[in-house]
N, C-alpha and C positions, 0 to 999 in steps of 0.2 A: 633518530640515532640508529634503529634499528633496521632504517630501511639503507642507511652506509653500510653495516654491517652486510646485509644482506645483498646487496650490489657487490660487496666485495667479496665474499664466497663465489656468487655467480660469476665474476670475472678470470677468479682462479680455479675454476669446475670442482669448487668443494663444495660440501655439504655438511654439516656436522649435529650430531644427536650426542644430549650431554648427557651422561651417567654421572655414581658421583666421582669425583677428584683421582680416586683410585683403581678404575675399572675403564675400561677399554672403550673409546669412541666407535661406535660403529657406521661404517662408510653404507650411502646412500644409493640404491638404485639408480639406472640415469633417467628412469620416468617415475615421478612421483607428484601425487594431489597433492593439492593445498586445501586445508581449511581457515575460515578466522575462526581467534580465538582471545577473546578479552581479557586482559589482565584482569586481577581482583587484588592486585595490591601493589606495593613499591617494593621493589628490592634492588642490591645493585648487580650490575652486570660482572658476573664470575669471569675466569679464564681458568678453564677444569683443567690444563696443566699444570696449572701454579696455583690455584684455589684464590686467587689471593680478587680484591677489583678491579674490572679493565678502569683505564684512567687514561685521558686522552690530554697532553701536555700538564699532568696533574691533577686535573679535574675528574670526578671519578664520575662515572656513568650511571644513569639509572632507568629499568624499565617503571614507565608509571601508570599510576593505575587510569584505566579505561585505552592505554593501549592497543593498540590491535596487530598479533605480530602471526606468523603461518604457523600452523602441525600439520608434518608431513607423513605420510602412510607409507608407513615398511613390512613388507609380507603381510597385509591386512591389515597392520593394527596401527592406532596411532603413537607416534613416535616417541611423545612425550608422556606415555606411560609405558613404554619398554622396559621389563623387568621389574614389572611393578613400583617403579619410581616416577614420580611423576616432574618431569623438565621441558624447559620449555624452549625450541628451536629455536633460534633469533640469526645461525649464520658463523661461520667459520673462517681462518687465515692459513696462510699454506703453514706445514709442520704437520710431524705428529702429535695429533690431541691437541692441539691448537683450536678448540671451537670455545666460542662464548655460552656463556647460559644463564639461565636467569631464572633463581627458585622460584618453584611454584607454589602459592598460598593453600593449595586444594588438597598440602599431606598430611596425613594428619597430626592431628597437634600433641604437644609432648603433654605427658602427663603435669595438670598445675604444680606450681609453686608451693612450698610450703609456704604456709601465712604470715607474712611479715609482720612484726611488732612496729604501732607507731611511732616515730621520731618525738622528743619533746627538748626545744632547743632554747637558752635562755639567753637573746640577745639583748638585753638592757635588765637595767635592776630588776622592773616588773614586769617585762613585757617576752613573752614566749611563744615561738613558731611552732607549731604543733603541723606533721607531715605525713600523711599515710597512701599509700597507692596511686601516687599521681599527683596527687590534692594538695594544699597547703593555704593554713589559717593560721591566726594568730589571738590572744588573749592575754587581758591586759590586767594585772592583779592588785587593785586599789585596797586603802584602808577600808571601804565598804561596801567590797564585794569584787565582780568582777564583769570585765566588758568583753567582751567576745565577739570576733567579727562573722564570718560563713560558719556555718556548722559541716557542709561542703559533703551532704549524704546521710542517708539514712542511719548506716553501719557504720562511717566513720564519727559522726555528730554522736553515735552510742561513747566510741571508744575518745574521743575528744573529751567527753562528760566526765571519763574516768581520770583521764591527764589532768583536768582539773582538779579536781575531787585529790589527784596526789599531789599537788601543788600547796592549795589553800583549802579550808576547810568553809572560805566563806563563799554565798549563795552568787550564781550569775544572775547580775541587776541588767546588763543592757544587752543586745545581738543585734552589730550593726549588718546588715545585708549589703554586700557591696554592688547586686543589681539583679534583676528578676531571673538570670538564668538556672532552672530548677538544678541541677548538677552541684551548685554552688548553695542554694538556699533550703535543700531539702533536707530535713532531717532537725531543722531548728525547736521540735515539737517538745523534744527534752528537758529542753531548760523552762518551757511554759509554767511551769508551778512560780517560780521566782523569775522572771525576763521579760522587759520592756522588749519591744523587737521597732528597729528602726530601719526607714530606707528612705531614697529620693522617692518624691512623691509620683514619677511614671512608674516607677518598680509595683505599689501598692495595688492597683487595677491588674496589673499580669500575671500575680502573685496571688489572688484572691480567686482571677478566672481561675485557674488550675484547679479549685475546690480541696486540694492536698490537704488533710489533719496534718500531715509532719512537716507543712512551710505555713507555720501563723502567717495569718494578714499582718503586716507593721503599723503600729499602734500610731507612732510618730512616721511624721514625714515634712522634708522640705525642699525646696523646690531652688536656692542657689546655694545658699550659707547655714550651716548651724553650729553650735558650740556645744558640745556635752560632757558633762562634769558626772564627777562620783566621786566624794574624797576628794581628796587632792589633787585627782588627774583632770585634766580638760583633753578634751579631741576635736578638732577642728573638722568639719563635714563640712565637704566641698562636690559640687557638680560642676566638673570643666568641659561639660558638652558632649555630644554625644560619638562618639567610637567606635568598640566591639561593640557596645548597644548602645543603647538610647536613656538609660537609665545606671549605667556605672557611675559611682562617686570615686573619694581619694577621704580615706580617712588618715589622716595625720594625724599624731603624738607627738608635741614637740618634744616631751620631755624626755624622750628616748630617743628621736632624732630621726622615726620610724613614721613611715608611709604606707597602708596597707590599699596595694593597687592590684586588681583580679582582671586578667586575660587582656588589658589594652596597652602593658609596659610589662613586656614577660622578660625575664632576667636570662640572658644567654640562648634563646629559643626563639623562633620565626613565631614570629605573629601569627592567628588563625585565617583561615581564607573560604573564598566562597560561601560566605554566611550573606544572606538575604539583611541582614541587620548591620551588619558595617557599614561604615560611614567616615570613608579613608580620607577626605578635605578635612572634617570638624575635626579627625582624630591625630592628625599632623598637628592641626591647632592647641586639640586638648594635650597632647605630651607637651607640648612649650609651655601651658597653662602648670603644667608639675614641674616644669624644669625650672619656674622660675620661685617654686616652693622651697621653705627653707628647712631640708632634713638631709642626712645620709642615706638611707637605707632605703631600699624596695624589700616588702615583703608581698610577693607575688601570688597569684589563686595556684598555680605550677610550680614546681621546682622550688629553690634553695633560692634565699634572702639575698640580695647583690645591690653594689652600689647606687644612688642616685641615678649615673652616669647614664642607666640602662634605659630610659626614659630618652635620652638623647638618641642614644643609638639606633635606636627601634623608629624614633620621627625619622634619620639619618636610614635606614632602611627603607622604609617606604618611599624619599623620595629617589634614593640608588636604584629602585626598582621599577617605580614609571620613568626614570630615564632611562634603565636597560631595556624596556619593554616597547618606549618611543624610538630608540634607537634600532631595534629587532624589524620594528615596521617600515621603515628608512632604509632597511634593508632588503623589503619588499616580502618579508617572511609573516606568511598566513596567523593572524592571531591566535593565539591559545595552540597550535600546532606543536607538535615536537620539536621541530627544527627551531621554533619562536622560544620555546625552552629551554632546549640547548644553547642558544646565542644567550638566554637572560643570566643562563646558570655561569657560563663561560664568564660574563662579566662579573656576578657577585661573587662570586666564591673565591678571590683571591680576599676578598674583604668580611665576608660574612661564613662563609664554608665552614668555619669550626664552630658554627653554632648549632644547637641540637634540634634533628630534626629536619634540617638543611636540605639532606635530598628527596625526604621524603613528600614536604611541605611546600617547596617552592613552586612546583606546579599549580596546588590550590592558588597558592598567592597570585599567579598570574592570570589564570583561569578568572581569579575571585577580585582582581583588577577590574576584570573586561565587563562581570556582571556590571561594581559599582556605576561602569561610564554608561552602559546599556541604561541602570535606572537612574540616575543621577547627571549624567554628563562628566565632561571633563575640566578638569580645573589646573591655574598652572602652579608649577610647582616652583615652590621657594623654600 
């Protein structure tokens, strides 16, 4: 994309240096160096006359990260710190102050956030999604005691402790782990006085390597089907194969109508990419293996609680995307290249574009494609 842009400066003998939105482009000597200089992040492509994103038939643009676009030297210095701001040159259109730009990751960062209070949300009689910084788990409040799925961090597994603690007054009996990834399973150490801690039986060895005091080893483990009771509740522990990893379950609740599914059926959001651990054939497979579960709900390791449906969408995703990606090659466009991004992006984004994360993510996803077939091979899609 950037190298259009930049063809197209050159043909109209512009040059453009972006300042911010409200300050004056300054025009380009007519001999000037190039350096490279690698993105360190995603953002989308500005138009510093209008502030607003360049968008090209709708589609909105994005520099992504490991790009490689030029900084060009003006009276010695480089361009994209001019006035102690730091922008990044990618290429200009005839107008005044008509030049693109595209923030730079390297200014410094605003002062943090105040600390947000955790979410505690009650979607079924007993059953409640508890949400803090990203993260999201769920706990389930029986006549004898309570079941509890990720504790999903050290400092949020603290403040989880206490959502319960306001809820019920009775002890956590079980902590189902929904797969070895530490992000999700760390921090389970809290509830060790009173909690059984369960997982699929690949999870228990990768779980254990870590040597972590704050992710117990899981007491229990099994390896297709299990059924767990406390009171009155029953949950259904299911392994449908291996996905985001190799060791994700799906605990279901019938009696709330609730599915707790972590990073392989994300509600409204692009699936993760380029992870060494994906496993994009079985994981097409394993959403069919939930689709044909009988519940309403996802409550996802990310984000807010969303219909069954998302399971569907997300298999419906992955195959829209090896055939925009098959399609890109059929076009003779270099894999994982920009231009192979731009044609994948240009395809999904009338159908998937309003999902979070959309431009920043899809590049992994393409990228994290090419890994799977490099170690796996290619399979066809249905």
């Amino acid at each position: 994309m950037k190298r259009v842009l930049l063809l197209l400066a050159t043909a109209l003998g512009i040059a453009g240096f972006a300042l911010l939105p409200q300050e004056a482009a300054v025009s380009a000597p007519a001999a000037e160096t190039s350096t490279p200089v690698t993105m360190t992040c995603s953002r989308p492509v500005l138009d510093v006359a209008t502030g607003q994103p360049v968008s090209i038939g709708g589609i909105p643009w994005y520099a992504e990260t490991g790009d490689t676009i030029q900084s060009h030297e003006w009276q010695g210095r480089t361009r994209y710190e001019y006035g102690g701001r730091r922008y990044h040159y990618i290429g200009g259109v005839a107008g005044p102050n008509r030049v693109f730009i595209v923030e730079d990751c390297t200014q410094p960062q605003a002062p943090p956030a105040p600390a947000v209070p955790p979410t505690v949300t009650r979607i079924a009689d007993d059953v409640y999604v508890f949400s803090h910084s990203g993260y999201t788990t769920m706990f389930i409040v029986t006549d004898e005691g309570v079941i509890v799925g990720d504790p999903i961090g050290n400092a949020r597994a603290r403040l989880l402790k206490d959502a319960i603690q306001a809820v019920t007054p009775l002890p956590v009996r079980y902590m189902v782990y929904s797969h070895h990834d530490a992000d999700h399973n760390t921090g389970g150490a809290v509830f060790k006085e009173t909690a059984t801690y369960v997982s699929h039986v690949t999870a228990k060895d990768k779980i254990a390597a870590r040597n972590d005091p704050n992710s117990p080893v899981p007491d229990i483990t099994f390896e297709d089907r299990m059924t767990l009771r406390l009171g009155r509740a029953r949950l259904e522990l299911s392994y449908v194969g291996r996905n985001h990893s190799d060791s994700s379950i799906v605990t279901l609740y019938p009696a709330g109508r609730v599915a707790f599914i972590v990073d392989f059926a994300p509600t409204n959001s692009l699936p993760f990419g380029t992870r060494n651990e994906d496993y994009v054939a079985e994981w097409i497979e394993s959403l069919r293996r939930v689709e044909a579960m009988d519940f309403d709900t996802i409550i996802p390791g990310h984000g807010d609680p969303g219909p069954k449906e998302w399971a569907t969408k997300v298999r419906e995703y992955f195959q829209d995307l090896i055939t925009a990606i098959e399609n890109a090659e059929r076009l003779g466009l270099a894999p994982r290249s920009p231009q192979m991004i731009a044609s994948v992006r240009a395809a999904l984004f009338p159908k998937y574009g309003s999902w979070d994360v959309f431009g920043p993510r899809l590049p992994d996803n393409v990228r994290g494609m090419y890994e799977y077939w490099d170690r796996m091979g290619r399979f066809p899609v249905r």
